[in-house]
C-alpha positions in Angstrom: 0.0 0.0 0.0 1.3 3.4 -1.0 1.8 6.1 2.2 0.6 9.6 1.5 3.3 12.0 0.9 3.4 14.5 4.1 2.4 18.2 3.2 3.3 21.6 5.4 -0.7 21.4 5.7 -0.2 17.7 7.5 2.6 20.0 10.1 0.5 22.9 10.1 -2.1 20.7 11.7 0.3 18.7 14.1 2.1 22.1 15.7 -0.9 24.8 15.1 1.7 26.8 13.7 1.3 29.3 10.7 2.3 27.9 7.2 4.8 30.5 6.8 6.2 29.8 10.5 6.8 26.3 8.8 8.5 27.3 5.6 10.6 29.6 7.6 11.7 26.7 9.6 12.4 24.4 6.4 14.2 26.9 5.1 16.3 27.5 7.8 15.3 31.4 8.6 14.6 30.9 12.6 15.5 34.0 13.7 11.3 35.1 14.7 10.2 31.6 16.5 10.9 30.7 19.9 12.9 27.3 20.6 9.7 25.8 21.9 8.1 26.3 18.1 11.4 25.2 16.6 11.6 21.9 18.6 7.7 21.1 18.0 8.0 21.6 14.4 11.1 19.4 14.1 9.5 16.7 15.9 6.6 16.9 13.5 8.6 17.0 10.5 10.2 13.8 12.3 7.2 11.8 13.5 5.5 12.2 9.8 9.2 11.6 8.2 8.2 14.9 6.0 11.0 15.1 3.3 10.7 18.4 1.3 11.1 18.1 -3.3 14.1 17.7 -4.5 13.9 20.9 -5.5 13.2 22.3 -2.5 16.5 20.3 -0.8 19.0 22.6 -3.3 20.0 25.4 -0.3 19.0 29.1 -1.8 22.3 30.7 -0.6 21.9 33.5 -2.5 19.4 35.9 -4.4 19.9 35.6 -8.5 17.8 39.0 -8.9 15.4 36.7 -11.5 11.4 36.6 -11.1 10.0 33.9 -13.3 6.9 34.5 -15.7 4.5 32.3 -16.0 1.9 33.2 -19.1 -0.5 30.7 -19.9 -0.4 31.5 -23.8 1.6 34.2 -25.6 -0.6 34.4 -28.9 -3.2 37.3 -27.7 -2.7 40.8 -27.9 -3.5 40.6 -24.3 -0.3 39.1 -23.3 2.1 40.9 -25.5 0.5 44.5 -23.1 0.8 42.8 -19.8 4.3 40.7 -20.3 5.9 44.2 -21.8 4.3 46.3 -18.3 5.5 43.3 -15.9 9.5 43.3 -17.8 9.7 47.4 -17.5 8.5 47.1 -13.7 10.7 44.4 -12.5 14.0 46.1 -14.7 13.5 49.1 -12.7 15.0 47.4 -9.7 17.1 45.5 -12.0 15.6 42.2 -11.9 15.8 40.0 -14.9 12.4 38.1 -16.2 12.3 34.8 -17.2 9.6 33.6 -19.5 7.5 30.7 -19.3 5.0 29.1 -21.4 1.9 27.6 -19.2 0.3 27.1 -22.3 -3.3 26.4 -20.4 -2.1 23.3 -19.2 -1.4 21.5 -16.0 1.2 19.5 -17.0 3.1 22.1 -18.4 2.5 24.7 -16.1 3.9 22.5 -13.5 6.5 21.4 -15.5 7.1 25.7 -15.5 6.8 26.2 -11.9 9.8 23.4 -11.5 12.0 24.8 -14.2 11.3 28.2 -12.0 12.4 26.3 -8.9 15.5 24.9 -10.6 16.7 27.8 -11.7 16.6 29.5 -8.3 14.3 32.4 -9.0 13.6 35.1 -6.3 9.9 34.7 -6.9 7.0 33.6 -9.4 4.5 35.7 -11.1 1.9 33.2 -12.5 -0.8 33.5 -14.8 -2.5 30.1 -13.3 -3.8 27.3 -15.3 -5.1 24.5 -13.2 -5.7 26.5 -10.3 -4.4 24.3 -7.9 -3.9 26.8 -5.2 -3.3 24.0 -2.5 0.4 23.1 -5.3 0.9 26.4 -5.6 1.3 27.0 -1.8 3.3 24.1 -1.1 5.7 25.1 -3.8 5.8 28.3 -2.5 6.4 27.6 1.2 8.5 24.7 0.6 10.8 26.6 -1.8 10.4 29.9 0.4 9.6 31.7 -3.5 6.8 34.0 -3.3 4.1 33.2 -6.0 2.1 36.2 -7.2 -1.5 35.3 -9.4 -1.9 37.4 -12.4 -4.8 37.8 -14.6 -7.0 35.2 -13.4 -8.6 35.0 -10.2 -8.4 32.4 -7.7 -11.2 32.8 -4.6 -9.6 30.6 -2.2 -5.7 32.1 -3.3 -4.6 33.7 0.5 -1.7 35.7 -1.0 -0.4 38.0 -3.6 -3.1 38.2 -6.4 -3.7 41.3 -9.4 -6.8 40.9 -11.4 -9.1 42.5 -13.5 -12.8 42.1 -12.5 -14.1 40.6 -15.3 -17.9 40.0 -14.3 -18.8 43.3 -13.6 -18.1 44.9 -16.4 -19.9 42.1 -18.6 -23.0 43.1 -16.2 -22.2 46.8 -16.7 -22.6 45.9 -20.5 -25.6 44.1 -20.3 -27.4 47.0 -18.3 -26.7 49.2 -21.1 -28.2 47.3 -23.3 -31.3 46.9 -21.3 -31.4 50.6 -20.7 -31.1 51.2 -24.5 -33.7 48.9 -25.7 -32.8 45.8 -26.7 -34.6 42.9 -25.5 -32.1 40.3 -26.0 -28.2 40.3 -25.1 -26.7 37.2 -26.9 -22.7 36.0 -26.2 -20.5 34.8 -29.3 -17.4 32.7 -27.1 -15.0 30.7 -28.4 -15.6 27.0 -27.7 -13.7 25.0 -25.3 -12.0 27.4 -23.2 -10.7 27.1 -20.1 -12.3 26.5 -16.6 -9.3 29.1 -15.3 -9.4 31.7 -18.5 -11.3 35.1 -18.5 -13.4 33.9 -21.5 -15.1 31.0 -19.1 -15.7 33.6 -16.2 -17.3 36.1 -18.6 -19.5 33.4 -19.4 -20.9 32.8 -15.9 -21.3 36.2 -15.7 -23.5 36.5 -18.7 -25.4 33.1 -17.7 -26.2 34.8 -14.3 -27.6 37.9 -15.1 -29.9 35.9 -17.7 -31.3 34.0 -15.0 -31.6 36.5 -12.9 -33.8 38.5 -15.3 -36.0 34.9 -15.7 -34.4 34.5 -19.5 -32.9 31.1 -20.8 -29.6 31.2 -21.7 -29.5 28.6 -24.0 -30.5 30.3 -27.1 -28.9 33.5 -26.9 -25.6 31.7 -26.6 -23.2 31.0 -30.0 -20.0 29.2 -29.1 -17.7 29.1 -31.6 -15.2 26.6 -32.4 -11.8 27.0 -34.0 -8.8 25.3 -36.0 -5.4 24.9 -35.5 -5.1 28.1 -37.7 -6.6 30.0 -35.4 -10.2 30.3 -38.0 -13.2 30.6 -36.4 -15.1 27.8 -38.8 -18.6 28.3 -38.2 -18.7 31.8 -37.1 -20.8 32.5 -40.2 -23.2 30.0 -39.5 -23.4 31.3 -36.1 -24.0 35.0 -37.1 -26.9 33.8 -39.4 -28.3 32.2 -36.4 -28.2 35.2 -34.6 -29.4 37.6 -37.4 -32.4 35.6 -37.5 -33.1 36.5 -33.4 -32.2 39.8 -34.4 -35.0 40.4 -37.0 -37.5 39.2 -34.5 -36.8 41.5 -31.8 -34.4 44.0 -31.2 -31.2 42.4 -30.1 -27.4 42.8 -28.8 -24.5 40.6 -28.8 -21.5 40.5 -26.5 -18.5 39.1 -28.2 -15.8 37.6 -25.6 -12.1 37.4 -27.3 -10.5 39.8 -29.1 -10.0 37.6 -32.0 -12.9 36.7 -32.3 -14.3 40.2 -32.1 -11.9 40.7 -35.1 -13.3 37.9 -37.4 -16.9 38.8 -36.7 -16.4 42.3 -38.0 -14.8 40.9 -41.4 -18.3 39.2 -41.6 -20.0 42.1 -40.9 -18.5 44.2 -43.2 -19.1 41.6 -46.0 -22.4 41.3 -45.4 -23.4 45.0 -44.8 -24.6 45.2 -41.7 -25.1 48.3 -39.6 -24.3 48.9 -36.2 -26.7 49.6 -33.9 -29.4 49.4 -36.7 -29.3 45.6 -37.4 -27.8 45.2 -33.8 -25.8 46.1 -31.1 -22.7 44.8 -30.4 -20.1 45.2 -27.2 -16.5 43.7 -27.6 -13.2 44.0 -25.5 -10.6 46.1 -27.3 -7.1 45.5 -27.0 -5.2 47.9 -28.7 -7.9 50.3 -28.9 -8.1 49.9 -32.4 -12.1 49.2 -32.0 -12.8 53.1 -32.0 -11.4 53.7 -35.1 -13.2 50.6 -36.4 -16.7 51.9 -35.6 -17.4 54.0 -32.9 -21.1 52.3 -32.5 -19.5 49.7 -31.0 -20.3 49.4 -27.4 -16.4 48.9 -26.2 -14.7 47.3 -23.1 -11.2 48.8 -22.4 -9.2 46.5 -19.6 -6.5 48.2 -18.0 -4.1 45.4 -19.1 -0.5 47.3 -18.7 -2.0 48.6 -15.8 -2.6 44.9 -14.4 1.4 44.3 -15.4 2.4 47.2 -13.6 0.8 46.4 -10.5 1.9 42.6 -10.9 5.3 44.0 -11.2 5.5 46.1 -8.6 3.7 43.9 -5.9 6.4 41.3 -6.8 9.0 43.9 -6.0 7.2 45.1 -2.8 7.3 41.3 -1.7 11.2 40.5 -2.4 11.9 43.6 -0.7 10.1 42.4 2.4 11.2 39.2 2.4 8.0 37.4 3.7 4.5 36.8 3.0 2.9 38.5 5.9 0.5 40.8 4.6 -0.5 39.6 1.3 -2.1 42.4 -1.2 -5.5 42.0 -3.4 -5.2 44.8 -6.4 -8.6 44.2 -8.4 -8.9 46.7 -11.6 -11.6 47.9 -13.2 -12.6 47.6 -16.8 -14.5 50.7 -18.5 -16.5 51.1 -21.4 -14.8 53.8 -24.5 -14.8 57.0 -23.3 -14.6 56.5 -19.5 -11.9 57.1 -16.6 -10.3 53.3 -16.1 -7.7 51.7 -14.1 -5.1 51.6 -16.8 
């Protein structure tokens, strides 16, 4: 029969001492505990013959003045804004980034966070894709590597986190087109996404506020799938489908993803539609490009350097203080065209 691996949670629980009282005591920092808390944690880590990763064994002697990135995909627009605001904040204090892919995958994003380990990074600013918050402690505790969530929000995540609040504004969107008329909101989202991506919690959010007005979602909702080219293949069939609920009664459509915000308005122009004649329509710019596009457009600027900066800089703020008391929450606001926002 195969023993269960002991976990700082399994000491935690034996000594009633803090988690990061723990790592500080693996990690051989015990200048702030007592020699009563020192003893009682070694004779846990004794009686439940605790042996930290391998990883974890390599001493960290000294700093290497590297924070690793974690990204869970580098082919959207959003990336390329937020990677670029996270490198200038960190090189400020003259800390080197090194780059990751996560690529939306467990597997590899674990395979990331060891690579990060390996190569002795100060700390880990990680855009998460299992959201295994439970691994992502232990790694950080055992490894005494601060971990910093980016992007994505995790509920039950008790540290360092920066995210953009993603259902609000969808429900901020979907208010305005209440208050202008339109009896339906539809979503066009790209099939197959994530649990942990912004494109799944948007989602939720729109499925909500349906039932909360009484409407079924189920009709309103065009998920699109898409190649290995990055083609959206039946986003024309999907816009017919949606024309049709459009000519019945006045209707809007919120379009999650920026590429496939982009496609959409190739078949729009194509066909000749108008904007908000035929329909309304709300997307999330990018590169606030969208304005010059149509200005119709009901359009959803995130602050995304903004979300680097603040990534950046909350890393920083947590190397300098060289523990993981008092962990920060920075939630930004998105805003529609034409607003103050966070970024």
């Amino acid at each position: 029969m195969t023993t269960k691996k002991a976990t700082i949670s399994d000491i935690v629980r034996l000594t009633g001492v803090s988690k990061t009282t723990v790592s500080r005591f693996l990690n051989g920092r015990y200048e702030f505990m007592s020699e009563e808390t020192r003893q009682r944690i070694e004779q846990a880590v004794s009686e439940l013959n605790y042996h930290p990763s391998a990883a974890a064994q390599s001493l960290r002697s000294r700093h290497t003045r590297m924070v690793g990135i974690i990204l869970s995909g580098f082919g959207g627009q959003d990336f390329t804004q937020e990677l670029s605001a996270i490198c200038s904040e960190l090189d400020k204090k003259g800390y080197t980034p090194i780059i990751f892919q996560g690529s939306d995958d467990p597997e590899k994003e674990r395979e990331a966070l060891a690579r990060c380990i390996s190569q002795n990074v100060d700390g880990i600013i990680l855009h998460p894709a299992s959201g295994d918050h439970a691994y992502y402690e232990q790694v950080m505790l055992e490894n005494d590597t601060p971990i910093l969530l980016v992007g994505r929000n995790i509920a039950d995540w008790p540290y360092d986190r920066v995210y953009i609040d993603q259902p609000a504004i969808v429900r901020r969107a979907m208010d305005r087109f209440r208050e202008q008329g339109f009896r339906n909101v539809a979503l066009f989202s790209p099939h197959g996404s994530s649990p942990m991506s912004n494109i799944h919690v948007r989602r939720n959010a729109w499925t909500g506020y349906q039932k909360e007005q009484g409407v079924s979602p189920e009709a309103l909702l065009f998920e699109v799938a898409r190649n290995n080219a990055g083609i959206y293949t039946d986003l024309g069939e999907s816009l017919d489908a949606f024309l049709e609920l459009a000519r019945r009664e006045r209707t809007a459509c919120i379009v999650s993803g920026t590429d496939l915000l982009t496609q959409l308005l190739s078949l729009i122009q194509k066909k000749g539609l108008r904007i908000p004649e035929d329909f309304g329509l709300c997307g999330f710019n990018a590169w606030n490009w969208l304005e010059l596009v149509n200005p119709e457009i009901l359009i959803i600027n995130r602050p995304l350097s903004r979300l680097g900066q603040e990534s950046g800089r909350l890393m920083l703020e947590r190397l300098e203080k060289g523990s993981l008391e008092d962990p920060k929450t920075v939630i930004l606001k998105a805003s529609f065209s034409g607003e103050n926002s966070d970024g």
